[in-house]
Structure formats: structure tokens, C-alpha cells
N, C-alpha and C positions, 0 to 999 in steps of 0.2 A: 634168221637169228631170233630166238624166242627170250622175251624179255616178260618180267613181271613186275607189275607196277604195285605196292600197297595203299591206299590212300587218292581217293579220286575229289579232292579239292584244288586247288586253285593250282598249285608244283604240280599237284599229278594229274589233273585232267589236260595243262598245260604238253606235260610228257606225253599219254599217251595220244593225245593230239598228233604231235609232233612226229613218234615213231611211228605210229601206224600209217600216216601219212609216207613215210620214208618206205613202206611196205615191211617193218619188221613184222611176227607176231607177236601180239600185247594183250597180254593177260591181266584184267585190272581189278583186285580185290577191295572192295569197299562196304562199309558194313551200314551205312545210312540208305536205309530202304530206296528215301526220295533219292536221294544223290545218286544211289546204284540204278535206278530211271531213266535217271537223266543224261549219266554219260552213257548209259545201253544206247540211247535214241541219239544219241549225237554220235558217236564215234565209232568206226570198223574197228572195235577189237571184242574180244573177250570180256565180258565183265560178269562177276561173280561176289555174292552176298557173304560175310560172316563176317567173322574175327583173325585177321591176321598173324596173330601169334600162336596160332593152332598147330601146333606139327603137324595133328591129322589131316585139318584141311589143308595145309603146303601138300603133305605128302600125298594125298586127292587128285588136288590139279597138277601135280609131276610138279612142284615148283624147285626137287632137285635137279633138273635136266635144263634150268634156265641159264641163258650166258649171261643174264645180268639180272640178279633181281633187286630193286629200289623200294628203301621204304620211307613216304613220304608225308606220314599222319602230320598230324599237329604235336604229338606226344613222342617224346628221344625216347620213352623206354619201349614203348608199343614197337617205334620203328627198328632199334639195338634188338629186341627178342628177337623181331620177327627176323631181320638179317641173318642173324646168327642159326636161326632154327633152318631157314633155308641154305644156309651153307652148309648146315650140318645134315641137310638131307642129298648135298651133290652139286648145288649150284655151283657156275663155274665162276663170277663175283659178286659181290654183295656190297651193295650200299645204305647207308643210314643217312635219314637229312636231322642234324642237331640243335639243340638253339643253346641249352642249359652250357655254362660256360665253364662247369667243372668238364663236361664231354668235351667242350671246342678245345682245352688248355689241354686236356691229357688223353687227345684221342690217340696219340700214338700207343696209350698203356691199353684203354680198350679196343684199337683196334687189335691187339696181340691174343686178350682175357679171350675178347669174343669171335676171334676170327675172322670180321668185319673186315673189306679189303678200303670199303672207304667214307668217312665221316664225312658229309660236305654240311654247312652252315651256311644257311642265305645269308643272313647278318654280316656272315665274319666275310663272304664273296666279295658283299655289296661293301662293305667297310673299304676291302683290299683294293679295290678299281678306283676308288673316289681317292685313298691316299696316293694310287701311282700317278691321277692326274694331277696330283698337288706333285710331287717329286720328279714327274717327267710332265713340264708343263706343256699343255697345248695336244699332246698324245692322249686321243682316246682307247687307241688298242693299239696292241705291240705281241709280236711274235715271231720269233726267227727258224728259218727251215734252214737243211743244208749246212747241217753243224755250225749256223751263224754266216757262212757265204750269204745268205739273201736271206733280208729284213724286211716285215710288211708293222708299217706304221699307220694307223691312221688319224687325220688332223681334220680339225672344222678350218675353212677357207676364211683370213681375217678381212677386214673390210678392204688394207690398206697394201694387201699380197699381190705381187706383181701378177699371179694365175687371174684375180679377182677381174670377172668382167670378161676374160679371153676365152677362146677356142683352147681345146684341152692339145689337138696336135702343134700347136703355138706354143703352148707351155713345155710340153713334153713331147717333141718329136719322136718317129719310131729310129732305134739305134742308141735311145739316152741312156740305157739301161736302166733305167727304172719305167714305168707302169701305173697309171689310174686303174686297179683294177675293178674298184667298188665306186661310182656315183650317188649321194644322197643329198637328195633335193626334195624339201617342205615332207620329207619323212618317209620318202619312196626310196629303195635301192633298184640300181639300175648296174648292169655291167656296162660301160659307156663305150664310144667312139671317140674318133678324134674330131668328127663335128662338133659334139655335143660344148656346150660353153658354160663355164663354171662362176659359179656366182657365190657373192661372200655370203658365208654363211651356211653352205655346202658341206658335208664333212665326205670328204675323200680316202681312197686306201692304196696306199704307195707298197709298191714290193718292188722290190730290185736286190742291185748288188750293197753291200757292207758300202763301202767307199764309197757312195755315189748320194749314198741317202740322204745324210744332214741338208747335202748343198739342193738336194730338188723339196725338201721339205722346207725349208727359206721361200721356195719360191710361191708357197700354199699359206706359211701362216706368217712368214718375217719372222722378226725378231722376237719370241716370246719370254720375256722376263718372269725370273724366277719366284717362283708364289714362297712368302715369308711371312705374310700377314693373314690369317684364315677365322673366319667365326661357320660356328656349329650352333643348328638350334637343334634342341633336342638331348637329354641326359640317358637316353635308350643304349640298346646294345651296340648298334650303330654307332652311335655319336661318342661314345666311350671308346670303342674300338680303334676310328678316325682319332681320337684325340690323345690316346696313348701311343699309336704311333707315329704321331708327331712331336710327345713330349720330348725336348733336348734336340730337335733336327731343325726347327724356321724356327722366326723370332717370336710369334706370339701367337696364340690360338685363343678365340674367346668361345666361349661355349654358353649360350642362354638356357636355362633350364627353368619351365615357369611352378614348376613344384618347389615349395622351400627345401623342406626335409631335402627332396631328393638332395637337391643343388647342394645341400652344407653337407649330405654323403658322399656325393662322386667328388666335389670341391676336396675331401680328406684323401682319396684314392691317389692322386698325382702330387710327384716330390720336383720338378722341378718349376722353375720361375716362368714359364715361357705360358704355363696354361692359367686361364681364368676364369674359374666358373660364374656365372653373375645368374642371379634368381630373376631372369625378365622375363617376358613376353615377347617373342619375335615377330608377331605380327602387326604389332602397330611400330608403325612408323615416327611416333615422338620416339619411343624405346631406342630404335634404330639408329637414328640420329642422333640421340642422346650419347649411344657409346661409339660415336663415328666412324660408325659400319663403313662409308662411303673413304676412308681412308685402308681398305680393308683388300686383298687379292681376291677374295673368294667367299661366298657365301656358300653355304651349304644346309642344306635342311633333310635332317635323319627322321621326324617322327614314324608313328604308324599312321598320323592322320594326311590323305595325301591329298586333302582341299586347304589342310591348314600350314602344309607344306609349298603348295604353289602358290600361296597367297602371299606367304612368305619373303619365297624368292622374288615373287613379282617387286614387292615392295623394297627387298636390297636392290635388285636393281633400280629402282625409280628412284633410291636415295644415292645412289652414286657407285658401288660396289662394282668393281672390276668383270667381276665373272660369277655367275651363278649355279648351282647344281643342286638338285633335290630327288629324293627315294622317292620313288613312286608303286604302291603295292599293287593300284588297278594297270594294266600293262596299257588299255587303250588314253589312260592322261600322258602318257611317254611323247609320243608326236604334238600335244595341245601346249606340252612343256616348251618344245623346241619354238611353239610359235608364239610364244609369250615373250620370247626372248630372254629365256633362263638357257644356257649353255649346255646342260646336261642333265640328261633325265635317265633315272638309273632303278630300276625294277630286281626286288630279290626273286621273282620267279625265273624271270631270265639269265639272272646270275647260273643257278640251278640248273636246269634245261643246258647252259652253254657248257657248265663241267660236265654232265652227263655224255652231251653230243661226243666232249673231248674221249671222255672213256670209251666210249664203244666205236669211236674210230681207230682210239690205240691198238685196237685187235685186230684189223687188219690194214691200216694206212699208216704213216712213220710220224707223222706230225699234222696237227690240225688246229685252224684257229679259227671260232665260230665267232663272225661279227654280230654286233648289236642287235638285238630282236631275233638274231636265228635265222638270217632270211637268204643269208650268203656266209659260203665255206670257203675256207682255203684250206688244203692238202697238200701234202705230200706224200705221193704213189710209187710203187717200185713199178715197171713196168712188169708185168708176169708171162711166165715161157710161153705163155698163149695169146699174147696182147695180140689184137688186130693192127696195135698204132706202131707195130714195131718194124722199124724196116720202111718208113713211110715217110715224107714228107709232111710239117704239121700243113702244108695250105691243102694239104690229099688229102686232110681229116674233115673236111668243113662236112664231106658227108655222113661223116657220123658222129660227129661233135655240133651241138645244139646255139646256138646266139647269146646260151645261158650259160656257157661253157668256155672256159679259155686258158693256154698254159702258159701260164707266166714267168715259170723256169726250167729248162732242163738242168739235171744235176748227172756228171758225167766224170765215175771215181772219183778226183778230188776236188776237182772244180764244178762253179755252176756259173750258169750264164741266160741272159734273160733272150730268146730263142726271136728267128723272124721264120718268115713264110715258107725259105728254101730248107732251113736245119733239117737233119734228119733223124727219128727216134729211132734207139741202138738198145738191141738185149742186153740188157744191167743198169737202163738208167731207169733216174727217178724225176718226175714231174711234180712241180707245183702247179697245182691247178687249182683256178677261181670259179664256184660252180654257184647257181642256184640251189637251197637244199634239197627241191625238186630231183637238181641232176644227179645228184649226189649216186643212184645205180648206176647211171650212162657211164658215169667216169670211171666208176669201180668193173663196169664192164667193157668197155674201152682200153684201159691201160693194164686193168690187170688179167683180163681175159674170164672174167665170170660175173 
């Protein structure tokens, strides 16, 4: 699959990191001499000097014949031409990354103007994920295959969870219909065993049947009470984004913004009673206390600064605040966050990278849900007229299915079912399969036969 990346900063070196690694070809147009250096010398792909909004240079390096070209500068209008110019040269989709919030609100109009197959917005991603932890409390990710027959949740381990402390085959016998199929421990993922023993604090990834799920997710995080009460530091795109879609849904949001101006501007933006903008400082701790954070569900911190963001959460939590969560722009403070004991560390370049993964799996896998940091897939495969896996026993795969690999559902016409050792794969079904993004050929050559 040949893919072309515009913009080799922080989203696009990130990308073509990632894809060339998965062995696409990546083609990466960047116009900062140094920069254009630097990811030459780092990364197996393509990388090429100018101006990406050039039709000549698209039409140069054949950027019509791309299955995906992504434009990822810093500037919506730089990335909107250059989209449009390579669709208009043959690309088969095109993506824009946006921030300006006339583009986020009426991307549907430009995506029509410009032909543009898709806007994404790190802001509005990273906004979207933090509000579904507040409205699905305790769920980090969520995603259903199998027209909704099998739902993969996943949950951090609470201190006081009956899993807390035990053997995962103790917790979740094989037969229960549901599945650990992701382990994360002090920031590692691991596809686990039923040795392996789960500790609070752990964030795990359940996939099973519909019906099964609520009752084995009680057994990971108990009873988690519904977030009503939320403070937001930061008056950015982020924290606006977060805080309008919560206006009129929980009982109160307080929002610290330590610019006046700003604060008495976004304070005019919201009409109901539930939001509160206050001109403070979120990182000292008289502040905190003073508007009694510590009565509070959830702390959250949007800025761009992401030492004045962990200082932050450090500090709601030390005053009493239920649960924490802060944006983090550099991706390696993501794991330092989890050991500070902030709940949630949440990265717009990863937002970014995980819609993409989602795009270019759409074109040939049915459903996919890329966990945290990228590092583990779940799919959904049809099996194809050439699969090796067809006709076979899954425990007859172990030879050609990797440690990093495992299927967590057959889906079989109308029904799915979460599969053992003896079942047998049948021309027409489709699999849920949990991979490493390593395995991610293995499986597409495995099940689909190429």
C-alpha cells in the first residue's frame, strides 16, 4: 500500500514511523531542510524536500496513485490544498489534520468544497476520549465487532476489585466467554496467560459476548460511580471542547483559566448554569483547595504545557480529587503520568496515528480498534478463499500464529462466539483477532490468504 505523508513533525514523523514499520510504502514530503535530515536518517521510507501544495511536485512523485495521502503540517490551509490537490491528481483517499474551529464545525461542508475524504483534529480526538471517560466511567476504550454480538472494553484494575491481586485463569476461567486479551502493567502491554496475576492498577482489555460483559467488568473495577462533578484546567481548544460537551449533562464543571481576558471570554461562550469559569491558577495548591477540588470526580488538565499539566494533576490528586487525567503532547511523559498516579494520560499525536491505523484498516479488515499508544490491535477478518486457517483447528494454528497473536472470536452468519482449542475455522467466517501491530501481516496473511 503506498501512502504519503505531508509534514514530518511530531503527527507525521510519528506516522510514518509507524507505517513503514507495518511495511507500507511511505512517502514523506517535508520542506525543513534540517527536519528533511533527520527523518531521512531515522526512518525506512521515502523522504522528499519542498512545498506540498505544489500540484507539480504531487504530480512528480505520482502522489495520484497513493491509497492514502495525509496532510499533517502545522497549518489547515497548507494541509486542505495539499489534500485536495492530490485527490485531484488520482489519490484513492485523502486526509487533512485541522485545528481552526471554523474547519472542525463545518468539515462536513469542506469536506464536499474540497473533496477531502477526511478532517481529523487532534484537539477535538483528544477532547472526544476524555468526555467518553467522564460519560462511560471507568472505560478507557470501547469498541464493538460483530454488529455488537462481541464488545471489547477496556478498564484500569481498582484497588478494591475482586480480579485485584489474583491469577487472571481465577478470575476469568477459559469457557467464561469473555477474555483478557490485552495486559498493561507499569506501561508495558503484554497479551497475557492465565498465569500471569493482575494487580490494581493494571488496565486490562475484555472482549467477549454482549451479555456477559457488565458482569466480568465488576469483577476488574467494581462498582464505578458516575462522574457528576469535573474541573478542567486550561481555557484552550481542548478544555472548551470538554467543557461544552458537558454543558447541561453532570452537575457542575469548573474550568480554571489563569488568563483574565481569556476566562471573562470562554466564561460568555456557555449558557447553562452547570459551567464555571474561575480566573485561577491550577497549579498551586491553596487555589485547589480553595475551590474544593477534593470534592471534585475528576481533575483534568488540557493545556499545551505538559510539565504544567502533570504538576497539576499531581497536585489534585495530593488534595483529594477522585481521579485524574491530563493531555500530554510529548508521548514519552504518557507512562511517567501513569506512575505519578494520575489515572489517564492522553497524547494528541496518538489520538491521530489511532484514526489513521482505523482508516487504512477499513480497506481491507471490517472493524478495528487500535489500543492506547498503538501497540496492540484488534480486528476483524473475513476469512478469504485462500486462508490457510480455513478448515483447521485453532490449537493446528499455533504453527503459524505467533505468541503475539490470538483469536478471540469467531463470528459464524449470525452468531459469534468466543472460540477454544477444538472449534474449527469455516469458509465465510470472520475473526476477531488480538495482534501485536508487529503481527498485524501475519494475520492478514493467515486469515485472509495474502
Amino acid at each position: 500500500m503506498n501512502i504519503f505523508i505531508l509534514g514530518g513533525g511530531r503527527v507525521g514523523f510519528h506516522l510514518a514511523h509507524m507505517l513503514s514499520e507495518e511495511q507500507y510504502d511511505v512517502t514523506v514530503i517535508e520542506a525543513d531542510a534540517e527536519r528533511h535530515e533527520q527523518i531521512d536518517m531515522a526512518l525506512n521510507a521515502h523522504v522528499v524536500s519542498g512545498d506540498g501544495t505544489s500540484a507539480l511536485l504531487l504530480q512528480s512523485l505520482q502522489a495520484g496513485e497513493a491509497d492514502l495521502f495525509i496532510a499533517c503540517t502545522g497549518s489547515d490551509e497548507t494541509n486542505l490544498i495539499a489534500a485536495a490537490a492530490a485527490k485531484g491528481l488520482g489519490a484513492r483517499q485523502v486526509l487533512a489534520r485541522v485545528e481552526k474551529a471554523v474547519f472542525i464545525e463545518e468539515s462536513f461542508l469542506y469536506e464536499g468544497f474540497l473533496s477531502v475524504d477526511y478532517m481529523l483534529s487532534p484537539d477535538a480526538l483528544v477532547a472526544q476520549e476524555i468526555v467518553n471517560y467522564i460519560i462511560y466511567p471507568g472505560v478507557l476504550a470501547s469498541e464493538d465487532f460483530a454488529r455488537g454480538q462481541i464488545q471489547l472494553r477496556q478498564v484500569r484494575v481498582s484497588d478494591n476489585a475482586p480480579a485485584a491481586n489474583n491469577l487472571l485463569r481465577d478470575t476469568l476461567p477459559p469457557g467464561s466467554g469473555i477474555l483478557v486479551g490485552v495486559l498493561e502493567h507499569n506501561g508495558k502491554m503484554t497479551i497475557p496467560h492465565g498465569n500471569d496475576r493482575i494487580s490494581p492498577g493494571d488496565k486490562v482489555t475484555l472482549i467477549g459476548k454482549r451479555g456477559l460483559m457488565h458482569e466480568a467488568l465488576q469483577k476488574f473495577q467494581g462498582t464505578e460511580p458516575r462522574m457528576q462533578h469535573v474541573v478542567i484546567m486550561g481555557g484552550g481548544a481542548i478544555g472548551r471542547w470538554i467543557a461544552h460537551s458537558l454543558e447541561g449533562k453532570i452537575t457542575s464543571v469548573k474550568l480554571f483559566e489563569v488568563n483574565k481576558e481569556k476566562a471573562e471570554r470562554i466564561a460568555t461562550g456557555f449558557r447553562k448554569a452547570n459551567i464555571h469559569v474561575i480566573h485561577r491558577d491550577a497549579t498551586s495548591r491553596t487555589n485547589l483547595e480553595q475551590e474544593h477540588v477534593s470534592d471534585y470526580d475528576l481533575f483534568v488538565a488540557t493545556t499545551e504545557d505538559d510539565e504544567r499539566n502533570i504538576i497539576a494533576g499531581v497536585l489534585a490528586r495530593e488534595v483529594g480529587v477522585r481521579m485524574g487525567a491530563v493531555v500530554v503532547h510529548h508521548p514519552d511523559f504518557a507512562p511517567l503520568v501513569v506512575k505519578l498516579g494520575i489515572d489517564m494520560a492522553v497524547t494528541p499525536r496518538d489520538a491521530v496515528a489511532n484514526s489513521v491505523l482505523k482508516i487504512l484498516r477499513q480497506q481491507s479488515i471490517s472493524t478495528s480498534s487500535v489500543l492506547r499508544e498503538g501497540d496492540v490491535e484488534v480486528l476483524e477478518i473475513a476469512l478469504g478463499n485462500s486462508s490457510p486457517a480455513a478448515g483447521k483447528k485453532l490449537r493446528e494454528l499455533n504453527a503459524l500464529i505467533t505468541h503475539n497473536l490470538i483469536v478471540a472470536s469467531i463470528i459464524r452468519g449470525d452468531s459469534a462466539f468466543v472460540p477454544g482449542g477444538e472449534d474449527i475455522l469455516k469458509n465465510g467466517d470472520s475473526v476477531v483477532v488480538i495482534a501485536k501491530a508487529n503481527t498485524i501481516p501475519d494475520a492478514q496473511r493467515i486469515f485472509q490468504g495474502h
